[in-house]
C-alpha positions as CSV (number, residue, x, y, z in Angstrom):
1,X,347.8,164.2,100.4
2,X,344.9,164.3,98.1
3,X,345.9,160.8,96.2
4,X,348.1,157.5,96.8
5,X,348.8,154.5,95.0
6,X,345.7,153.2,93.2
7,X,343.3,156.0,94.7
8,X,342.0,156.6,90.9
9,X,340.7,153.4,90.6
10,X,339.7,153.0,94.4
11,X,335.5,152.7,94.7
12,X,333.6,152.2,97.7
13,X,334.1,149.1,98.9
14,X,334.0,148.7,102.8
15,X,335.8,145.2,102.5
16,X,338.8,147.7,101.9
17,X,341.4,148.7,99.5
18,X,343.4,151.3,100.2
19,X,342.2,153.9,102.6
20,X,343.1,157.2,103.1
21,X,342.5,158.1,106.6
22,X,342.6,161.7,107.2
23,X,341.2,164.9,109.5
24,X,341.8,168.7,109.2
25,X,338.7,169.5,107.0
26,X,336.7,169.0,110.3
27,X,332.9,169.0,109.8
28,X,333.0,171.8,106.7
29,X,330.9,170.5,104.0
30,X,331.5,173.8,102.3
31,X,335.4,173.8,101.9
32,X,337.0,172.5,98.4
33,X,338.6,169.5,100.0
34,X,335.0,168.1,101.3
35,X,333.7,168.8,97.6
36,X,336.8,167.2,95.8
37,X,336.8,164.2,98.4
38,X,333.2,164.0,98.1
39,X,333.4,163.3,94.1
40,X,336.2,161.8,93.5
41,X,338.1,159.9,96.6
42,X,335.8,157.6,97.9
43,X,337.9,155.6,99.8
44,X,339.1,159.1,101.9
45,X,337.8,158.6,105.5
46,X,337.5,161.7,107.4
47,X,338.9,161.0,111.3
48,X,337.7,164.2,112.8
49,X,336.4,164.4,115.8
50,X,333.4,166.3,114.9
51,X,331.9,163.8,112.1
52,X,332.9,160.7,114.9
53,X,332.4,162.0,118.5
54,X,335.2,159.6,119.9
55,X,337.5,156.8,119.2
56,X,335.7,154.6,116.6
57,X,336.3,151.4,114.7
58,X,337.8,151.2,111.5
59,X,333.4,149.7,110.4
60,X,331.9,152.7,112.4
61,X,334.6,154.9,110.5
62,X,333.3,154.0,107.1
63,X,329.6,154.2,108.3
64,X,330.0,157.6,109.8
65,X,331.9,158.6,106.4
66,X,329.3,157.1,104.3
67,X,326.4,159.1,106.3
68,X,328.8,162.5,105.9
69,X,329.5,162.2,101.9
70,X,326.1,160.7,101.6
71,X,327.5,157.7,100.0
């Protein structure tokens, strides 16, 4: 699921909107997902185990995200 209600308009904003939490793309910064999400679905949050090293908190989840997509 690339998009969801109001993802177009969606902008960084870590007092929330709409999030999409998501994994599967694991740690590839090469792949077209990372690229896409990177430009154009800032409020995607990548879950992975490999950008979070454990359970995290929804705050720690943004800032890990925000350090990946250098955001």
């Amino acid at each position: 699921m690339m998009e969801w209600s109001q993802s177009r308009y969606a902008k960084w904003d870590p007092t929330g909107r709409s999030w999409l939490i998501h994994g599967h793309i694991h740690d590839s910064t090469t792949c077209a997902a990372y690229q896409y999400i990177k430009g154009h679905l800032p409020c995607a949050l990548n879950a992975c185990f490999e950008i979070n090293d454990h359970p995290v908190t929804l705050e720690e989840l943004i800032e890990n995200n925000r350090k990946w997509y250098g955001r």
